[in-house]
N, CA, C and O atoms as a MOPAC input file, in Angstrom:
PM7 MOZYME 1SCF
protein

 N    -21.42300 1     9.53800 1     9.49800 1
 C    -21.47700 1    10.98100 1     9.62400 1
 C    -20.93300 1    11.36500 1    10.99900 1
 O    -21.05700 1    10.68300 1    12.01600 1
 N    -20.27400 1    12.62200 1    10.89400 1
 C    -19.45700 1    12.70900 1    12.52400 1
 C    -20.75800 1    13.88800 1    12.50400 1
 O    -21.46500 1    14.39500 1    11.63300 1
 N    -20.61900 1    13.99500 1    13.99300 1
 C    -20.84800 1    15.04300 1    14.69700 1
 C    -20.37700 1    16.14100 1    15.08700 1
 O    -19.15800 1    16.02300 1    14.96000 1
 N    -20.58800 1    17.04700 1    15.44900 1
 C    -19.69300 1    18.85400 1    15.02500 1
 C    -18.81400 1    18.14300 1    16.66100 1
 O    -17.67700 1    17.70100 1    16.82500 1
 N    -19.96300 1    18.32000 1    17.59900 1
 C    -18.64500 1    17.57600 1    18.49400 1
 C    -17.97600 1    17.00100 1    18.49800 1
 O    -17.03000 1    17.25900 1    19.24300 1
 N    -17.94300 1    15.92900 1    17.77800 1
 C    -16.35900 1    15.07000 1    17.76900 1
 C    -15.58500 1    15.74400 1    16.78000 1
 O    -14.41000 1    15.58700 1    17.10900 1
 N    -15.65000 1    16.37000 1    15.80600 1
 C    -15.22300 1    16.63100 1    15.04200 1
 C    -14.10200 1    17.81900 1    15.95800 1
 O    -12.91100 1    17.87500 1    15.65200 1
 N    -14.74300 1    18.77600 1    17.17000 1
 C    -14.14600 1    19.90100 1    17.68000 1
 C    -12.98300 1    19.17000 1    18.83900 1
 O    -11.91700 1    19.61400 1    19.26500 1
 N    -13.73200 1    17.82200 1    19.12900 1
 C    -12.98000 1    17.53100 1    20.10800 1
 C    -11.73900 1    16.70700 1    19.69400 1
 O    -10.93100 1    16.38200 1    20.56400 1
 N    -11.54200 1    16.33600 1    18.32700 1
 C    -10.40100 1    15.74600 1    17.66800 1
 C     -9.18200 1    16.86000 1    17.33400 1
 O     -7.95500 1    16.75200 1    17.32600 1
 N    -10.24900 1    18.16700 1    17.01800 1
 C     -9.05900 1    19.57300 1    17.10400 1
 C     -8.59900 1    19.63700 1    18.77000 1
 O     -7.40800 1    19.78200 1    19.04300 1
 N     -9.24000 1    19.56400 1    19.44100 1
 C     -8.99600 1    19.29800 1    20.57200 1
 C     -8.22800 1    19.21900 1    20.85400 1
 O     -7.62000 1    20.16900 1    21.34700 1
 N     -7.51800 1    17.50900 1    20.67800 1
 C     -6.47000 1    17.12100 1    21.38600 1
 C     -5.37500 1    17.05200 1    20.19600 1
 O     -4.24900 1    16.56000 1    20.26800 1
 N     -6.06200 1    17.74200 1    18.95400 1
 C     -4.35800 1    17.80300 1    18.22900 1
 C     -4.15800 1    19.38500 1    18.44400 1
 O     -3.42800 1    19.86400 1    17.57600 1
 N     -4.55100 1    20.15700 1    19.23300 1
 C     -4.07300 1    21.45000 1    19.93600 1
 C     -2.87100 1    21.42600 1    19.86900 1
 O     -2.49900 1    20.36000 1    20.36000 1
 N     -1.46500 1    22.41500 1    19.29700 1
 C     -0.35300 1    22.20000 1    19.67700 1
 C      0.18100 1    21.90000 1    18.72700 1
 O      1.23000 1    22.47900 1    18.45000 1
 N     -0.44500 1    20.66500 1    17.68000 1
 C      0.50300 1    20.02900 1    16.43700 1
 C      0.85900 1    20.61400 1    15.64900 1
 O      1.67200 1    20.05900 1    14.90900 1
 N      0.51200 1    21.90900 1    15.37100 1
 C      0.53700 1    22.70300 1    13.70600 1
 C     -0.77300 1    23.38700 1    13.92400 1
 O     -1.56600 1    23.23700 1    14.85400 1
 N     -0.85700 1    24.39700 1    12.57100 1
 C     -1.89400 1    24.95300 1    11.74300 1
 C     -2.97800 1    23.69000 1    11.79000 1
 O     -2.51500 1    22.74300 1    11.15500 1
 N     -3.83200 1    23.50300 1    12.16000 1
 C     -5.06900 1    22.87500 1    12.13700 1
 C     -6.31800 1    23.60800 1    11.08500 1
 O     -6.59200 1    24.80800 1    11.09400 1
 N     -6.90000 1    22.67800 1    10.30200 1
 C     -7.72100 1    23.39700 1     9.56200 1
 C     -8.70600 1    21.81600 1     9.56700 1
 O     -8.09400 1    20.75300 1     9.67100 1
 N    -10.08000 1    21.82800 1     9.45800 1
 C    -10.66900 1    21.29300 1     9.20200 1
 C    -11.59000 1    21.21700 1     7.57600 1
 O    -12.19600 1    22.26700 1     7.35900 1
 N    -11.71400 1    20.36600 1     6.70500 1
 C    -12.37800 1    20.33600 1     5.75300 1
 C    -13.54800 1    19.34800 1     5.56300 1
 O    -13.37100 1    18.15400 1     5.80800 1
 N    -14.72200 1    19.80600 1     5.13900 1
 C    -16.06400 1    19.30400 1     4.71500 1
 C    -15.90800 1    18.02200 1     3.83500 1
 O    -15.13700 1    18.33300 1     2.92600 1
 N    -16.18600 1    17.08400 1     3.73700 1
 C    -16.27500 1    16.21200 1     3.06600 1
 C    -17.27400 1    15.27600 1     2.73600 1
 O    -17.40600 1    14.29200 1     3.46400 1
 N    -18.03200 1    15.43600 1     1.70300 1
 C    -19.86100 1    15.04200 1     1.34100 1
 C    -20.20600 1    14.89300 1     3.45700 1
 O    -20.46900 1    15.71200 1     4.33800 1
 N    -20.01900 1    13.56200 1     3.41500 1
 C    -20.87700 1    13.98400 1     5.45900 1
 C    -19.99300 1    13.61500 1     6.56900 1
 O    -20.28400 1    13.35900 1     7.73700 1
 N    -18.23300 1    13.64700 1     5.65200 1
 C    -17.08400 1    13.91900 1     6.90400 1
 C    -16.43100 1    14.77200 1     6.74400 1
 O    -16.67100 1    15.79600 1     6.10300 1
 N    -14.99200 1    14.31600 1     7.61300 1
 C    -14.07300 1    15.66200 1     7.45500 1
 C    -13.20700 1    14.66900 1     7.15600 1
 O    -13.26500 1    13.44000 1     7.17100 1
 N    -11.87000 1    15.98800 1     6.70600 1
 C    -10.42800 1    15.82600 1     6.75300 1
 C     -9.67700 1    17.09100 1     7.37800 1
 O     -9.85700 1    18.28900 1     7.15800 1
 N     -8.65100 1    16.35300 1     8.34800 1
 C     -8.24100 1    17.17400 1     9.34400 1
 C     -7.06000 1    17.93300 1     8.40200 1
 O     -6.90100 1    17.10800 1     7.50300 1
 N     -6.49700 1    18.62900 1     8.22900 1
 C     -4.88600 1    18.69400 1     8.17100 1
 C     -4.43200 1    19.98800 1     9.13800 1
 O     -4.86900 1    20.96200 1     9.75200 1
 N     -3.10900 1    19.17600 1     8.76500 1
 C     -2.50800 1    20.24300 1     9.87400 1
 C     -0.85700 1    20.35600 1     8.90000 1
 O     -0.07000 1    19.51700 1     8.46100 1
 N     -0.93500 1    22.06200 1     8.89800 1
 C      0.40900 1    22.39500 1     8.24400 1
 C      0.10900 1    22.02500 1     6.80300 1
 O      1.01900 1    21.54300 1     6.12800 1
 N     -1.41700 1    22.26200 1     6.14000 1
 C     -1.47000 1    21.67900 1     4.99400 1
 C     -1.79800 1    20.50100 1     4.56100 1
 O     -2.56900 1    20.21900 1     3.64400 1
 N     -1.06900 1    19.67300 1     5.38400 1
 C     -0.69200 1    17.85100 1     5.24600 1
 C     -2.48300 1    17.24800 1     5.35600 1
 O     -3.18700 1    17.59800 1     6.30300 1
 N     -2.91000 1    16.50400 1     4.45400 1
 C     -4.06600 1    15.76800 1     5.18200 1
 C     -3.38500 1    14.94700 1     6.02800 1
 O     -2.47000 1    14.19100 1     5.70100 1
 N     -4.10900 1    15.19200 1     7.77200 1
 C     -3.53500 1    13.80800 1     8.60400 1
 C     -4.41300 1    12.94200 1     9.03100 1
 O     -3.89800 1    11.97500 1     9.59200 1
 N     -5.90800 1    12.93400 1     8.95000 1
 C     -6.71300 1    12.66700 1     9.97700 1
 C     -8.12700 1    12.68000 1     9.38400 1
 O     -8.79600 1    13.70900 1     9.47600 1
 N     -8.73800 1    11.31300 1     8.62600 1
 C    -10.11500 1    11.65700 1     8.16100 1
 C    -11.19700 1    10.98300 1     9.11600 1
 O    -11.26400 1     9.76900 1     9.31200 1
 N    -12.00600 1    11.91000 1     9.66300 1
 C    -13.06600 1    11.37600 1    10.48500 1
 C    -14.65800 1    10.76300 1     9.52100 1
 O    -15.31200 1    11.33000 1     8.64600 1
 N    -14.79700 1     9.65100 1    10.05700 1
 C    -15.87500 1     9.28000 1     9.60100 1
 C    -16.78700 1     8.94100 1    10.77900 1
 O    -16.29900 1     9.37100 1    11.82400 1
 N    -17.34000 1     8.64200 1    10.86200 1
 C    -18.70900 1     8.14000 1    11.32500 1
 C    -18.13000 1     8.07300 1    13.28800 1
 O    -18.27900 1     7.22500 1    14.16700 1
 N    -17.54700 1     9.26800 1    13.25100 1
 C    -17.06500 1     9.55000 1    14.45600 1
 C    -15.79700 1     8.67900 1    15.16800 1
 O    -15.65800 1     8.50900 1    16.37900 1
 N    -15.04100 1     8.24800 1    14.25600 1
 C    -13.60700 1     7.73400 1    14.29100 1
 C    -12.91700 1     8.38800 1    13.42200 1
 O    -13.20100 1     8.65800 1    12.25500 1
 N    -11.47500 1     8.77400 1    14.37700 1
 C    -10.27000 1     9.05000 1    13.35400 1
 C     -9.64100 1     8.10900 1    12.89500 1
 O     -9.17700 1     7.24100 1    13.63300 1
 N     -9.48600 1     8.09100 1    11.46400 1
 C     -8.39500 1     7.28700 1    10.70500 1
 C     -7.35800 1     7.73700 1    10.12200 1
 O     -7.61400 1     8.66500 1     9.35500 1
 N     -5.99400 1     7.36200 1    10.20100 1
 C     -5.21700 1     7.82400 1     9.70800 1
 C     -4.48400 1     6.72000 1     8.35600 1
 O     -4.93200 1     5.60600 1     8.08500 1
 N     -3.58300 1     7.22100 1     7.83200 1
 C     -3.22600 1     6.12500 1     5.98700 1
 C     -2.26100 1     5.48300 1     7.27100 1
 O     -1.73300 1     5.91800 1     8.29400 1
 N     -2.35100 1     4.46400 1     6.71200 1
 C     -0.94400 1     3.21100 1     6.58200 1
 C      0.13900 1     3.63100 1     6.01600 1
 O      0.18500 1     3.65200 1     4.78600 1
 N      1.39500 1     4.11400 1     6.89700 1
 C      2.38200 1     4.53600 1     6.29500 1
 C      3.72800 1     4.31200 1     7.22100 1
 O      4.09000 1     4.75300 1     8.31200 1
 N      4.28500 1     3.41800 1     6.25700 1
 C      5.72900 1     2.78800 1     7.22100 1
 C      6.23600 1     3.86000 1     8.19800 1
 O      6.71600 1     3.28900 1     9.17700 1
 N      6.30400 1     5.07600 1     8.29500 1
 C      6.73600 1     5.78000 1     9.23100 1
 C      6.18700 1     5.53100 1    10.77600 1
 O      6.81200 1     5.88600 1    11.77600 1
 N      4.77800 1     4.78900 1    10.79000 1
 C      3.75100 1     4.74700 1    12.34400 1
 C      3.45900 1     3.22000 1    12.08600 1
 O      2.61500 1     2.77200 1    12.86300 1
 N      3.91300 1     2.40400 1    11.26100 1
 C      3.09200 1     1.12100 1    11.36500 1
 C      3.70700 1     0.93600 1    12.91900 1
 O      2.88100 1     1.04300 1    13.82500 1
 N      5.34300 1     0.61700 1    13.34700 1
 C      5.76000 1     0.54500 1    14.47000 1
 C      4.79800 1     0.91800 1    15.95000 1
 O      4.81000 1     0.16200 1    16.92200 1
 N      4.08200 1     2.06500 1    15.90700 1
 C      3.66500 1     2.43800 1    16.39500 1
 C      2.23600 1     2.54100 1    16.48500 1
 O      1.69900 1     3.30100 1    17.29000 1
 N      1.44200 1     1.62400 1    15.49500 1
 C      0.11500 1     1.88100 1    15.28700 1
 C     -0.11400 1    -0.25000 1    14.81800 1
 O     -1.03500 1    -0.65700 1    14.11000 1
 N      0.85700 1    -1.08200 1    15.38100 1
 C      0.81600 1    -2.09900 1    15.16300 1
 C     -0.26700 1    -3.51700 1    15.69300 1
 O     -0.50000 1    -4.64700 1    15.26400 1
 N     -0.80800 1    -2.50400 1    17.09300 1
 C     -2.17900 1    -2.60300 1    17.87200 1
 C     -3.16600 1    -2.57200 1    17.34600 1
 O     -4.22300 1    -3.11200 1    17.67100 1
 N     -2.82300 1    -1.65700 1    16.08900 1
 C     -4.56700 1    -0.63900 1    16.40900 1
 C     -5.32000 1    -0.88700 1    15.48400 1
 O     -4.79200 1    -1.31200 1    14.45600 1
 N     -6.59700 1    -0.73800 1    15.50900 1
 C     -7.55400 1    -1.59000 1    14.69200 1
 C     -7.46200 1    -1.06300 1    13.11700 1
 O     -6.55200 1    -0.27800 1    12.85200 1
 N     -8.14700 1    -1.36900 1    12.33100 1
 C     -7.74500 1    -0.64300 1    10.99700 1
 C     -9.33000 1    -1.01600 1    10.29700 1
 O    -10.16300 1    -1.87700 1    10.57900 1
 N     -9.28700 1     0.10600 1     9.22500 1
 C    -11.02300 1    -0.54100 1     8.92300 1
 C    -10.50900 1     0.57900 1     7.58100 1
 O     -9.36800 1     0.91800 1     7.26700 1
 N    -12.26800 1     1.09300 1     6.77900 1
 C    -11.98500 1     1.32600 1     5.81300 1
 C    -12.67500 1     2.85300 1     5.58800 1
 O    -13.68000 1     2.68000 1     4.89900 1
 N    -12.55300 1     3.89600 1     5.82500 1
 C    -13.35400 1     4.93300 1     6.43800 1
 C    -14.64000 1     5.45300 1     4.86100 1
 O    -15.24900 1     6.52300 1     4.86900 1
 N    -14.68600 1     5.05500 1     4.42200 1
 C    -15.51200 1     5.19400 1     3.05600 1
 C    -15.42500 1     4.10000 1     1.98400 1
 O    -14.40500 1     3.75400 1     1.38800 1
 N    -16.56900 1     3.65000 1     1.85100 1
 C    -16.44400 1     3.19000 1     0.39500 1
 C    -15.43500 1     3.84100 1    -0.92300 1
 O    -15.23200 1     4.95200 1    -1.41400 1
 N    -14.91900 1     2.30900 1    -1.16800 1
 C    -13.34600 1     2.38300 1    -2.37800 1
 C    -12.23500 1     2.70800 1    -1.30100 1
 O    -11.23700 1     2.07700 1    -1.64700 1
 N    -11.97600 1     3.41500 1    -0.15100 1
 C    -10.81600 1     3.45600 1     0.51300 1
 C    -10.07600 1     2.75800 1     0.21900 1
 O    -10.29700 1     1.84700 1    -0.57900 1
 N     -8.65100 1     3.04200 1     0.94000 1
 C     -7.72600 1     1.93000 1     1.26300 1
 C     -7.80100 1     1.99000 1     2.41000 1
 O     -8.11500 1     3.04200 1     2.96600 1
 N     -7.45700 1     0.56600 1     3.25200 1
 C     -7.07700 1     0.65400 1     4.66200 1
 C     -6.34700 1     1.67200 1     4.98600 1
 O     -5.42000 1     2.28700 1     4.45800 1
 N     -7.23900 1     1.77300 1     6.45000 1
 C     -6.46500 1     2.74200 1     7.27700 1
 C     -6.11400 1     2.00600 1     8.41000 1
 O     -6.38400 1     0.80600 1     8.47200 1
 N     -5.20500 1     2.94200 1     9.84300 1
 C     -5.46400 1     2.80400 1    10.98100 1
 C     -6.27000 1     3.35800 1    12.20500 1
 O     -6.00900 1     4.44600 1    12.71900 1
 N     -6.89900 1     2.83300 1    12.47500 1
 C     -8.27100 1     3.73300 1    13.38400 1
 C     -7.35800 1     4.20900 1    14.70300 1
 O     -6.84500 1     3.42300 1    15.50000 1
 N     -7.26700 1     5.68300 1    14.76100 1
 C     -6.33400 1     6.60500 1    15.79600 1
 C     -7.13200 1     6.22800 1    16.46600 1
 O     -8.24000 1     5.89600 1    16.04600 1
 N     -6.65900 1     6.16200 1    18.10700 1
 C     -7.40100 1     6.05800 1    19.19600 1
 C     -7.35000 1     7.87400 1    19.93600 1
 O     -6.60600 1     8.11900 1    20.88600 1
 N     -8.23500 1     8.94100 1    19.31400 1
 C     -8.12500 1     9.74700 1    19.31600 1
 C     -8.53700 1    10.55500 1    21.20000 1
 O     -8.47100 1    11.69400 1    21.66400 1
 N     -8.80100 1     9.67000 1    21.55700 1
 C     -8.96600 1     9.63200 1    23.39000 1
 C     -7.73800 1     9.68900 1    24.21900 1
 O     -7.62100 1    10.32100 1    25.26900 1
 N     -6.68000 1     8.84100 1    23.54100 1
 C     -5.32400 1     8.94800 1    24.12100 1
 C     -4.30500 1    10.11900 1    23.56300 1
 O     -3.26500 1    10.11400 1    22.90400 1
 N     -5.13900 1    11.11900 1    24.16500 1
 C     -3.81900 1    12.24300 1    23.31800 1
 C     -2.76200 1    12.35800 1    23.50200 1
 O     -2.39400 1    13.36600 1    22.89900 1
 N     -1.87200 1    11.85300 1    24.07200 1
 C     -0.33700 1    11.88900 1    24.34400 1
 C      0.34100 1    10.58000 1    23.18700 1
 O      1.49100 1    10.52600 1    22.75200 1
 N     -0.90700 1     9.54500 1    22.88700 1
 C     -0.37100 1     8.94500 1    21.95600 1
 C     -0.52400 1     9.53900 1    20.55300 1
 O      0.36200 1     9.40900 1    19.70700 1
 N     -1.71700 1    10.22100 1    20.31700 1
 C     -2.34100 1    10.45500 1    19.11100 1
 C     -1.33200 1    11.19400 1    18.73900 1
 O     -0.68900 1    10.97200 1    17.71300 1
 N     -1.03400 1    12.43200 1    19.78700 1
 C      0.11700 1    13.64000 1    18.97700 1
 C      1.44900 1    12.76600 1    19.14400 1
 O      2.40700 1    13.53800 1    19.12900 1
 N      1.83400 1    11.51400 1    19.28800 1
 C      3.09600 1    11.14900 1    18.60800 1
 C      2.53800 1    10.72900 1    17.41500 1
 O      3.20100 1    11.20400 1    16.49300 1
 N      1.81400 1    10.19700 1    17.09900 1
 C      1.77800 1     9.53800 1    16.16500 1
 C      1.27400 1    10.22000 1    15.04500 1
 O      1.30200 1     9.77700 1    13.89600 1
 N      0.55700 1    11.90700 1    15.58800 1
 C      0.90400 1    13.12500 1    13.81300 1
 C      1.51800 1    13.62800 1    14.06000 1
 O      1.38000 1    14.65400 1    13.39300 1
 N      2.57300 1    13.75800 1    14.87900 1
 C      3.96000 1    14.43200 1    14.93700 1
 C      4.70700 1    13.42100 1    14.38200 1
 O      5.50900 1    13.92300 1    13.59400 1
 N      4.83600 1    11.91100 1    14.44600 1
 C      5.93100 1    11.75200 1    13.12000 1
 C      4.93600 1    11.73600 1    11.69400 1
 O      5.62200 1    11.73600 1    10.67200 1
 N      3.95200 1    11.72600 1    11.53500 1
 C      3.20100 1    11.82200 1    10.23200 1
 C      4.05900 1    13.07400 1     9.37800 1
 O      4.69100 1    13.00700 1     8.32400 1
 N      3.78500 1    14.28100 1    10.33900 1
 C      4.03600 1    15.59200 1    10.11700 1
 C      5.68200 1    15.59700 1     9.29500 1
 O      5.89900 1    16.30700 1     8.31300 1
 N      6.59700 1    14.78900 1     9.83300 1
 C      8.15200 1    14.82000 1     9.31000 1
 C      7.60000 1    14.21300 1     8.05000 1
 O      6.45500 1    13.79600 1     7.87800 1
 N      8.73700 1    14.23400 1     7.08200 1
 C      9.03200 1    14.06500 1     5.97600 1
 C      7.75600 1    13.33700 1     5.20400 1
 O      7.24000 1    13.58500 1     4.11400 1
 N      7.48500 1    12.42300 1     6.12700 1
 C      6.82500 1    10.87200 1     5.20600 1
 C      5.65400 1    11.65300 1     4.32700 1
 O      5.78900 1    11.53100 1     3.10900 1
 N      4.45400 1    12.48700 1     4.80700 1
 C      3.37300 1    12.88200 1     3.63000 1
 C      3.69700 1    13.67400 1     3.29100 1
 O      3.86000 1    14.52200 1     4.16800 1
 N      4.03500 1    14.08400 1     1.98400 1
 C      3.93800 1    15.39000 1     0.82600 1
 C      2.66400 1    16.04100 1     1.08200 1
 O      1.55200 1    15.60300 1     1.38000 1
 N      3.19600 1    17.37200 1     0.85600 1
 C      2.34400 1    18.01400 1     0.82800 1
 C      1.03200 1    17.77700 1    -0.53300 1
 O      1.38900 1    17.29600 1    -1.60900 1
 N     -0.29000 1    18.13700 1    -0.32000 1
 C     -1.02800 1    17.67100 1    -1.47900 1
 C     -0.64400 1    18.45900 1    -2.84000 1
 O     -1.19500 1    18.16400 1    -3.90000 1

């Protein structure tokens, strides 16, 4: 379960990226921005999907499973914001369809 604070402070540092909207999810969220889901917080980590566009760039980073049945994700290191907003600024290009 996240906390309303982390949850404000993940809008936080994606300040700038797009339309930001946050959504309820049984006891997390999902971030999107511009529509796009980019960003599901669980238990007070951001995770973002595995998607050839950021593996390059997310080839460090830890990966786990943010809910039961998931698929792997990559756990954003949502503290480093100069990395985080590269890495949903290329999310944001082409690679996710809109839902």
């Amino acid at each position: 379960m996240c906390t309303t604070e982390y949850i404000n402070f993940v809008c936080s540092q994606l300040k700038g990226a797009g339309d930001i909207k946050k959504k309820k999810m049984s006891d997390d969220w999902c971030i999107c921005i511009n529509g796009k889901p980019i960003i599901f917080a669980f238990d007070n980590l951001s995770y973002v999907k595995m998607n050839p566009a950021i593996d390059d760039m997310m080839k460090s980073a830890w990966t786990g499973y943010p809910y039961a049945g998931a698929k792997e994700h990559y756990v954003l290191n949502i503290e480093q914001r100069d990395e985080a907003m590269r890495v949903v600024k290329r999310l944001l290009t082409p690679p996710l369809p809109l839902p």
